[in-house]
C-alpha positions in Angstrom: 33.3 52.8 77.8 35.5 49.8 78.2 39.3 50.0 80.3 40.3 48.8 76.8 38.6 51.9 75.5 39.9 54.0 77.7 43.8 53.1 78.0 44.0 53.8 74.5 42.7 56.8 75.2 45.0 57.6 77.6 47.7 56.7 75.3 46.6 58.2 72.6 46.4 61.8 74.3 49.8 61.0 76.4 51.3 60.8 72.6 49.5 64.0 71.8 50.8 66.4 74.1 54.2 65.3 74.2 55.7 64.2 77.2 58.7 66.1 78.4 62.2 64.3 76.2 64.9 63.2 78.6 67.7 65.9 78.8 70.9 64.6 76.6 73.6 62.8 77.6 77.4 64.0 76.5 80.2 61.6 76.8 83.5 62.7 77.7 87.2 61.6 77.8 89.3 62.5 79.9 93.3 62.0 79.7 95.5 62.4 82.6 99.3 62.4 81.2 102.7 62.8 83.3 104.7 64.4 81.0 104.6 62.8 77.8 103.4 59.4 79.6 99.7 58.4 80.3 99.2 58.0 84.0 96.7 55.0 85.9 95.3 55.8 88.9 94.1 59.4 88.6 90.6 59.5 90.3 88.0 61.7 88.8 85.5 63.6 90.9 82.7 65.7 89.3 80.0 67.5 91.9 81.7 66.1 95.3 81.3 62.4 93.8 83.6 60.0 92.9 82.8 58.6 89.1 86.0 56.5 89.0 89.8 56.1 87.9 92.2 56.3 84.8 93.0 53.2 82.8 96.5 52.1 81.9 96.4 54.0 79.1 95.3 57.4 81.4 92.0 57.3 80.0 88.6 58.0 81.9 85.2 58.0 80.3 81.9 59.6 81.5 78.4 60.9 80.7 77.1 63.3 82.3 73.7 65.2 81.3 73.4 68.8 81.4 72.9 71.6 79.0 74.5 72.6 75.4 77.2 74.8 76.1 76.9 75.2 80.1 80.3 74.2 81.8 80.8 70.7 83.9 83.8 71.2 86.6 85.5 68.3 86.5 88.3 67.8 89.4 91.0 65.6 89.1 92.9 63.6 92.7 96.2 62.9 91.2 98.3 59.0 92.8 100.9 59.5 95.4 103.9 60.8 94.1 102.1 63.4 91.7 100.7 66.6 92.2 97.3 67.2 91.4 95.9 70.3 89.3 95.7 73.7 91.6 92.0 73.9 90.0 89.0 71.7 88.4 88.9 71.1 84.9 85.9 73.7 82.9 84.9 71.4 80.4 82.0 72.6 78.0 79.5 70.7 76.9 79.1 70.7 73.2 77.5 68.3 70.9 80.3 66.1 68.8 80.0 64.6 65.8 82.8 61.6 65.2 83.6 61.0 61.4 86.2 58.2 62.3 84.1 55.3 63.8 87.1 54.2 66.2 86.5 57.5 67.7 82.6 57.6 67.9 81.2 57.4 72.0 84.1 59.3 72.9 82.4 62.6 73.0 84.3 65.8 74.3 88.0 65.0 74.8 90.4 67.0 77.7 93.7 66.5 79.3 95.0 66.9 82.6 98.6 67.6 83.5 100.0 65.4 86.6 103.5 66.5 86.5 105.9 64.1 89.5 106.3 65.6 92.7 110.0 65.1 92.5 112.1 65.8 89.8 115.8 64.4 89.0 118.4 67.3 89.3 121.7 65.9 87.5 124.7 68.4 88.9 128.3 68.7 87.5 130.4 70.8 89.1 134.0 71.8 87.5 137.0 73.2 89.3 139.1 73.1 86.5 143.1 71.4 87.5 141.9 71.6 91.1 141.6 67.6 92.0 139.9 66.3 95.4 137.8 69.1 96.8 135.0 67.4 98.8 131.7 68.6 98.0 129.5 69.3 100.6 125.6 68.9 100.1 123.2 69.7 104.2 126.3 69.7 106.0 128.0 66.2 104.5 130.7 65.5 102.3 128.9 63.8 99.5 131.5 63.6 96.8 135.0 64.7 95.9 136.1 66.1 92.5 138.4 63.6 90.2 141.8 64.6 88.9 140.2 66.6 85.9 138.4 68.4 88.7 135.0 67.5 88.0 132.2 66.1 90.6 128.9 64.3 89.3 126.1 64.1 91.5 122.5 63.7 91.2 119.5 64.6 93.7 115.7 64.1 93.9 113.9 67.8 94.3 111.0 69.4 94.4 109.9 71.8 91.5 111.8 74.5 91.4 113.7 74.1 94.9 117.3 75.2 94.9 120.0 72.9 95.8 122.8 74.4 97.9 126.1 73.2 97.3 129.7 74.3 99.0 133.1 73.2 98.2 135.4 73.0 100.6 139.0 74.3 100.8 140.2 73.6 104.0 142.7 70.7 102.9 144.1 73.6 100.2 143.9 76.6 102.7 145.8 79.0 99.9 142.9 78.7 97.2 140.9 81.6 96.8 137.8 82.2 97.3 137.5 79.8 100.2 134.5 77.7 100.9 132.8 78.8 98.0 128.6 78.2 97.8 127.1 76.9 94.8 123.3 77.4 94.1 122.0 75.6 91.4 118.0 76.7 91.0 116.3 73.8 89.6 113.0 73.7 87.0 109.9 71.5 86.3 111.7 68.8 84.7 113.7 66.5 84.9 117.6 68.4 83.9 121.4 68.5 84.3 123.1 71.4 85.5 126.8 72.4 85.5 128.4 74.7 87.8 132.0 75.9 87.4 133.8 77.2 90.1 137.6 78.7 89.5 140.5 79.2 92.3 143.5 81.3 92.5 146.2 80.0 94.7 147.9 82.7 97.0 151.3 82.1 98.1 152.4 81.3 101.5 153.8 84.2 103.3 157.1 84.4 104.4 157.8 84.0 107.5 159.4 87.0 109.3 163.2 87.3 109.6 164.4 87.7 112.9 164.9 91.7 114.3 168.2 92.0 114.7 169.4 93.9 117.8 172.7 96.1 117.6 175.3 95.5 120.2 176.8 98.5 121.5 180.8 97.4 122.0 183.0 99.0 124.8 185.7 101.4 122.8 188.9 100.5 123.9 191.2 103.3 124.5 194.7 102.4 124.4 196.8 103.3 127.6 198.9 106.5 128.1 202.5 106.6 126.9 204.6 108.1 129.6 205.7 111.6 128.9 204.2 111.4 125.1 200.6 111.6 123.5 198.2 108.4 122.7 
């Protein structure tokens, strides 16, 4: 038999049997938003490796092989000054069929959250008709309130960290309560929060009037009259 004979053969009965069909391949996209704002920079790790980083638009695509509905854990690093996901990402694979050609290759779509590490905490405090009462902020006068009695301030904070706030009376040693404390408990976002704080004045007290102390003076008795009475 010639090779020629045989090769064809070969391929003949390699064709028969059916050799094993690659497993598929399912794209995904991934969407990292801050917010309501696509975020850049977001790595994407799926089993220990690095696969790459978000576009300007926050997008990352990927294929991955693996089996119709089995789950892919897919963990996303987040860039400095956002905090990453407390856990991976279970995306399923599924099979997807794209009736919009724009949208065909883009497979399984997911979003991750990257909320900011910091939020901006606007604070108004009122002290209604009480004008230029320093506001103390760690243990520093940071702003006074105007003649309507109102101070504006605003502070970079962590999620949900309270911001601790005291107004101080010593200059006005009659209002009441003294050296108030403020605590304004901040959220997830970005917010402004108003804090009213109202004072009574106390009068001064009087200052004692001096105890007076009786005198005891000598009675004066008259002299004897001779040969008569007083």
């Amino acid at each position: 038999m010639s090779p020629r004979r045989r090769a064809l053969i070969a391929l003949a009965v390699a064709a028969g049997c059916g050799a094993p069909a690659p497993p598929p391949l399912y794209p995904i996209t991934l969407r990292v938003m801050s917010d309501d704002h696509p975020l850049p920079g977001a790595t994407v790790v799926i089993a220990n490796r690095e696969l790459g980083a978000t576009d300007a638009q926050g997008r990352f695509r990927m294929e991955t092989v693996g089996t119709e509905g089995a789950p892919v854990e897919v963990l996303v690093r987040c860039p400095a000054g956002f905090r990453s996901p407390p856990m991976p990402l279970q995306v399923v694979l599924r099979s997807t069929v794209a009736l919009d050609q724009s949208q065909r290759g883009q497979g399984i779509e997911t979003t991750a959250q990257c909320p900011p590490s910091q939020r901006i905490a606007a604070v108004i405090v009122r002290t209604p008709g009480r004008p230029n009462l320093p506001i103390v902020y760690d243990n520093h006068e940071i702003t006074r309130t105007d003649l309507q009695g109102v101070a504006h301030m605003i502070f970079r904070v962590g999620a949900g960290d309270p911001l601790r706030l005291r107004i101080d009376t010593h200059e006005q040693p009659l209002l009441r309560p003294a050296n108030p404390e403020l605590v304004v408990l901040t959220t997830d976002s970005d917010n402004v929060y108003v804090s009213a704080q109202n004072f009574e004045e106390f009068a001064a007290p009087r200052a004692p009037r001096p105890r007076v102390v009786p005198v005891n003076r000598p009675i004066r008795i008259p002299a004897r009259r001779p040969g008569g009475f007083f």
